[in-house]
C-alpha positions as CSV (number, residue, x, y, z in Angstrom):
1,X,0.0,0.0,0.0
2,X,1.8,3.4,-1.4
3,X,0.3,6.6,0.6
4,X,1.6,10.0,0.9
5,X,2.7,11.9,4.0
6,X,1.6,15.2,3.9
7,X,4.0,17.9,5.5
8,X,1.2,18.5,8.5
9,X,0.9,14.6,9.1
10,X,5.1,14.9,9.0
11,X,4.7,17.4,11.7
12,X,2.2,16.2,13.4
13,X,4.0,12.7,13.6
14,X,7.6,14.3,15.3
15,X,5.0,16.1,17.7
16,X,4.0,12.9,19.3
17,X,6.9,11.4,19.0
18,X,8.2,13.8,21.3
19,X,5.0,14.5,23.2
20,X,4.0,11.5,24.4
21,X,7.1,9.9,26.6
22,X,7.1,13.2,28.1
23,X,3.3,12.5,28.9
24,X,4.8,8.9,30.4
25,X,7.2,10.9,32.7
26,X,4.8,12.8,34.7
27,X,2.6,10.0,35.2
28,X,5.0,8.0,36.6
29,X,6.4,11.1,39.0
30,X,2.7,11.4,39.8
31,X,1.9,7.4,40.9
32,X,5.5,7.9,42.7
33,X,3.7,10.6,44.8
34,X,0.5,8.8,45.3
35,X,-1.6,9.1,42.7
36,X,-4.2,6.9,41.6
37,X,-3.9,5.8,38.1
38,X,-8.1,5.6,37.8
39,X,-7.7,9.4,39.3
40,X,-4.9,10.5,36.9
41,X,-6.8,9.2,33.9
42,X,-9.7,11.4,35.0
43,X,-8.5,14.3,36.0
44,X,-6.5,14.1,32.3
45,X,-9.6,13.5,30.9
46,X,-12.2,16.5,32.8
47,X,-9.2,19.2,32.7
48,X,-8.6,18.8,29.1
49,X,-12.3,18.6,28.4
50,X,-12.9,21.8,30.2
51,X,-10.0,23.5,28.3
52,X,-12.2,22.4,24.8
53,X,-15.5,23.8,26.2
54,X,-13.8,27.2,27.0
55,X,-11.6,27.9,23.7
56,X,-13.7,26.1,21.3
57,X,-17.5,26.4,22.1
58,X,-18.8,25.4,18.6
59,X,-17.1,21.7,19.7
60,X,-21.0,21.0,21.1
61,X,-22.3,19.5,17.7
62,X,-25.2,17.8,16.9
63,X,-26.3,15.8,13.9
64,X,-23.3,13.1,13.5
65,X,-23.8,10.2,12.5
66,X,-25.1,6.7,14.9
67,X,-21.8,4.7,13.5
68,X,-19.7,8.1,14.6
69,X,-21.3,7.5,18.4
70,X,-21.0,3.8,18.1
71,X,-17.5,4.1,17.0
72,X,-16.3,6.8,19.7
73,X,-18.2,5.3,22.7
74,X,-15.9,1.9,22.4
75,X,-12.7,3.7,21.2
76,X,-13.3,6.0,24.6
77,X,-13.8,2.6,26.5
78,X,-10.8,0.9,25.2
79,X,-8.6,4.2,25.6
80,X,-10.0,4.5,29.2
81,X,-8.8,0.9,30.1
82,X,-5.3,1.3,27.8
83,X,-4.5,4.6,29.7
84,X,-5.4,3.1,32.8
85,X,-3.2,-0.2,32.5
86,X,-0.6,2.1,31.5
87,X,0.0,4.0,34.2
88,X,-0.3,1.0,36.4
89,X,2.6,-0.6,34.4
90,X,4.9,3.1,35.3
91,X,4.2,3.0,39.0
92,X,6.0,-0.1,39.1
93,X,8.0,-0.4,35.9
94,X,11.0,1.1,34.0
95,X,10.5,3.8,31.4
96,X,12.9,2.8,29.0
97,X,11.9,-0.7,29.4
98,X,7.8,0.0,28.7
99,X,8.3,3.0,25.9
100,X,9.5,0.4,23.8
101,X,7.3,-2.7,24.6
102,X,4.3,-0.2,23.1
103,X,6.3,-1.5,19.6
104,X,4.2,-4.5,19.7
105,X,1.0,-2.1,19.4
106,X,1.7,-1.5,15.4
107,X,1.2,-5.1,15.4
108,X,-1.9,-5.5,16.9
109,X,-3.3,-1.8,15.3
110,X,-2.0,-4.0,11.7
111,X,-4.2,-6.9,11.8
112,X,-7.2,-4.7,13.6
113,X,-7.4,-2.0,10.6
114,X,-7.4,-5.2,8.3
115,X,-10.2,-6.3,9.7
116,X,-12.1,-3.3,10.7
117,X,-10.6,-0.8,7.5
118,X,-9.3,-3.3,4.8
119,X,-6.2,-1.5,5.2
120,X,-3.8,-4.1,3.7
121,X,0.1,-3.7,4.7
122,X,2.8,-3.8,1.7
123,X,5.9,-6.1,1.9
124,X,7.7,-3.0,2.9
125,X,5.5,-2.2,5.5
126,X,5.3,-5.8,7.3
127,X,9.3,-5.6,7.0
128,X,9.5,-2.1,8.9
129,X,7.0,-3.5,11.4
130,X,9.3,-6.8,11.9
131,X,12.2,-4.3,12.4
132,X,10.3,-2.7,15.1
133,X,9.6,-5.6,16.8
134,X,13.1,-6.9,16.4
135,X,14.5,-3.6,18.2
136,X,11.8,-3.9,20.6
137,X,13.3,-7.8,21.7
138,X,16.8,-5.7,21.7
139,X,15.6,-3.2,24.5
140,X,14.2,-6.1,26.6
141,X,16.7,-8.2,26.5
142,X,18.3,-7.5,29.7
143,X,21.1,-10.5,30.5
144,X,22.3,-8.5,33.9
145,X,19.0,-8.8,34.8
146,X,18.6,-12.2,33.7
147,X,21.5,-13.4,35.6
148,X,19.7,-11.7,38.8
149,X,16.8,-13.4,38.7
150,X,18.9,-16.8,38.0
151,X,21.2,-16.4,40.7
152,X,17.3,-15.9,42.8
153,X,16.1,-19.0,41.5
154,X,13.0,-17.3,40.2
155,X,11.2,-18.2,37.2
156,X,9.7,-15.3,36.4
157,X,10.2,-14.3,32.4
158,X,10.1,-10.9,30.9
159,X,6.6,-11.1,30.0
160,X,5.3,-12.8,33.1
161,X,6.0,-9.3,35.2
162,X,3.1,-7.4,36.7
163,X,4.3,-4.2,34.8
164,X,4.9,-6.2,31.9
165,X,1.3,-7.3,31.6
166,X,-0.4,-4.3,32.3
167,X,1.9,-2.6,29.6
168,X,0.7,-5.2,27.0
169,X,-3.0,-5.3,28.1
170,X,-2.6,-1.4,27.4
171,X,-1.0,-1.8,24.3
172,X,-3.8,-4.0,22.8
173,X,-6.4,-1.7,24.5
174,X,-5.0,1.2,23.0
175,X,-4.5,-0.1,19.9
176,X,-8.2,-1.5,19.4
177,X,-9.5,2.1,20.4
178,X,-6.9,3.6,17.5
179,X,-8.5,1.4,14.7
180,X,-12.5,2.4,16.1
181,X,-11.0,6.4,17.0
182,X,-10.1,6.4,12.9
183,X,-13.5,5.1,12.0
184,X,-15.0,8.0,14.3
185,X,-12.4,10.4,12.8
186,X,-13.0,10.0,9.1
187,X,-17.0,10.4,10.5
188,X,-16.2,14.0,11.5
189,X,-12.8,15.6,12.1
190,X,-10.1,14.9,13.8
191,X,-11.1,18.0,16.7
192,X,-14.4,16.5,16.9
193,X,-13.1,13.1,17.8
194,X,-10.5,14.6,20.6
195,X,-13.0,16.8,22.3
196,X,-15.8,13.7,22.7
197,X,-12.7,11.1,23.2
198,X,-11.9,13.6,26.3
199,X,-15.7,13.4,27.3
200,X,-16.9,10.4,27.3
201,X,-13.7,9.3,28.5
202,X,-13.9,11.3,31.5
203,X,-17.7,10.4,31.9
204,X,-16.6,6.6,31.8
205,X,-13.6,7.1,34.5
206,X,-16.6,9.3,36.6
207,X,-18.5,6.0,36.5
208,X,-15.4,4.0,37.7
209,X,-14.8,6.4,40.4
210,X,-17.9,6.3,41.7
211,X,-17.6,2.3,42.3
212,X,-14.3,1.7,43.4
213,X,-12.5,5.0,45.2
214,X,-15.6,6.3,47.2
215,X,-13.4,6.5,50.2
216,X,-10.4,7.8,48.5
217,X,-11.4,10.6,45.9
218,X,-11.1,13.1,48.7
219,X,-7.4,12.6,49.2
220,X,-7.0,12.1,45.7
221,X,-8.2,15.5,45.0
222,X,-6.2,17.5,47.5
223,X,-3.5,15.7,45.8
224,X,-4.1,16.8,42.9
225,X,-4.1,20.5,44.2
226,X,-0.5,20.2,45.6
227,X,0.6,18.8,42.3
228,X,-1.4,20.7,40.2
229,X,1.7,21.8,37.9
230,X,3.0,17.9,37.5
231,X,-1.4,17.2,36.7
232,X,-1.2,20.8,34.1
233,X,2.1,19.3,32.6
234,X,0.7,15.9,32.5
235,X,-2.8,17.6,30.7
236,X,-0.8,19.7,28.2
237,X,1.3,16.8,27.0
238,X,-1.7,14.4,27.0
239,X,-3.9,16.8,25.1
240,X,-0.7,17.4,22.5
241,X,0.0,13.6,22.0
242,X,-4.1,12.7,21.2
243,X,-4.2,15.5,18.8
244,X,-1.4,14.8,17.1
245,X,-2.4,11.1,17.2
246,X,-6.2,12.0,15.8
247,X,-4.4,13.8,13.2
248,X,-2.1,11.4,11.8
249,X,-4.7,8.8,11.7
250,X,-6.8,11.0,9.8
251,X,-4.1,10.4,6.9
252,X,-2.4,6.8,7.7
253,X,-3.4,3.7,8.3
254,X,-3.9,2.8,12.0
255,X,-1.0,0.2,11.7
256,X,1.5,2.2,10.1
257,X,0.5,5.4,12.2
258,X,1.2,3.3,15.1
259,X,4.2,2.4,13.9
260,X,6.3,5.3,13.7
261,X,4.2,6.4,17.1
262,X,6.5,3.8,18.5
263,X,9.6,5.5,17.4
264,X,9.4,7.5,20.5
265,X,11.0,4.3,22.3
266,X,14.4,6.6,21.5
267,X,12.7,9.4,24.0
268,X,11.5,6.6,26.0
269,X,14.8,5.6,27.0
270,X,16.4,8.9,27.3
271,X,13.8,10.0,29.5
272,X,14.3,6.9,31.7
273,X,17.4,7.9,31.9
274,X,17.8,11.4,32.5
275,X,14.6,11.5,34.5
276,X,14.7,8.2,36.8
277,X,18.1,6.9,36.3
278,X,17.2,3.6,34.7
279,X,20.4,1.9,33.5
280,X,21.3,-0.3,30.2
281,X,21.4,2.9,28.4
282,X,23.3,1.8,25.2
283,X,21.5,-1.4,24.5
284,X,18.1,0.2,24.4
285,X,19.5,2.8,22.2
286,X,20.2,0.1,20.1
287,X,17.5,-1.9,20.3
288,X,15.3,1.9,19.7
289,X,17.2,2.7,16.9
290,X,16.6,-0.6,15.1
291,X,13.1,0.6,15.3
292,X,13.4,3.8,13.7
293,X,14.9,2.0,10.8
294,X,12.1,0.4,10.7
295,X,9.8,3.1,10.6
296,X,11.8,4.4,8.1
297,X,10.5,1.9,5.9
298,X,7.3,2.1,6.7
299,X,7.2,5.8,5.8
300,X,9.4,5.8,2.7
301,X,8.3,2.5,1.3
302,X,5.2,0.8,3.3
């Protein structure tokens, strides 16, 4: 499949390639100090819907279509459960290490907008996607810390980790709610999409609130006052990254758009480092740029 990227897409691409481990980063300084992840999602979700109702009034539209409701009401569930899981998995897990297991999401994005868009890779395309996945398996493959878990006499692989899982539940949450967000996209625009995937996301995390934190909100919300900067940082970056994100899948298909999303594992690990201190610097720089090449070839030849 041959496709051209236009010079907004282009920008809109290094945006949230940039944006979104940044995004990562406060989420994890925020569970560090307490947070809920339920309550991070939320508050995400209700400040950056506020922000929409008070800059952009006109966003209250009626008269789209039922498949447009349909189509954003499960990509808002599936995002609300993806961004959930995945700030679970940073509580506990390393940046560098989960930035670049979100490769395996242009997989899963692939066969979903084959299905669900008859998008049909090219040989090029499946290749980058390989590579990707390839650099992905360099990141993670972390002997030191194989040898420490031997010398424990633990059997406990890679993908077997708590932060593990919940980074790969996300990543197929997320990458479901990509393939139904683009359906709801090419229903409207992509502004539309952002401002009800912020509402009804926020609605749906109300509802989850509501059964499970009734004795906790409370704290939760003075917290949120004494780290309202980190939340406002956390918002801005959010709101950047799903823009951005509604934007290029408004011109790509959801597996290749996911694709070169994942070439942020580079940020990934340069933010675990510089931020949190995470070591193996060099081999996930490896490992990240081996998926760059490959999104390289997904851009120039998929």
């Amino acid at each position: 499949m041959l496709f051209t990227v236009s010079a907004m897409t282009s920008f809109a691409i290094l945006v949230r390639i940039l944006a979104n481990p940044l995004s990562n980063v406060f989420q994890k300084q925020l569970t560090q100090r307490s947070a809920n992840p339920l309550f991070v999602i939320s508050a995400t979700y209700g400040i950056l819907m506020l922000v929409c109702l008070a800059f952009w009034p006109q966003l209250r539209f009626t008269g789209l279509l039922f498949e447009f409701w349909q189509s954003m009401l499960i990509s808002s569930l599936f995002a609300m459960f993806g961004n959930v899981f995945l700030v679970k998995a940073m509580h506990t897990g390393d940046l560098s290490v989960l930035g670049p297991i979100n490769a395996y999401k242009a997989i899963v994005g692939m066969l979903i907008g084959v299905f669900l868009l008859n998008e049909i890779p090219g040989w090029w395309g499946l290749t980058g996607v390989l590579l990707i996945v390839a650099g992905s398996y360099i990141v993670l493959n972390d002997k030191q810390q194989r040898k420490e878990i031997s010398l424990q006499s633990e059997k406990v692989g890679l993908f077997r980790r708590p932060e593990v899982k919940l980074r790969l539940a996300a990543l197929v949450f997320s990458a479901i709610d990509g393939a139904f967000l683009k359906k709801a996209i090419i229903l409207s625009t992509p502004t539309i999409a952002f401002f009800y995937w912020c509402a009804i996301g926020f609605g749906l995390t109300l509802i989850w609130i509501s059964l499970t934190m009734r004795t906790t909100w409370r704290a939760q919300t003075t917290l949120l006052v004494s780290q309202k900067t980190t939340y406002l940082a956390l918002c801005a970056t959010v709101g950047v990254t799903q823009m951005a994100s509604n934007v290029v899948l408004a011109d790509m298909p959801v597996g290749y758009a996911l694709a070169l999303f994942q070439t942020s594992a580079l940020v990934s690990v340069l933010f675990g480092y510089q931020f949190f201190n995470e070591q193996g610097i060099l081999r996930k720089l490896i490992g990240a740029g081996v998926m760059v090449a490959g999104a390289v070839l997904i851009t120039v030849l998929g």
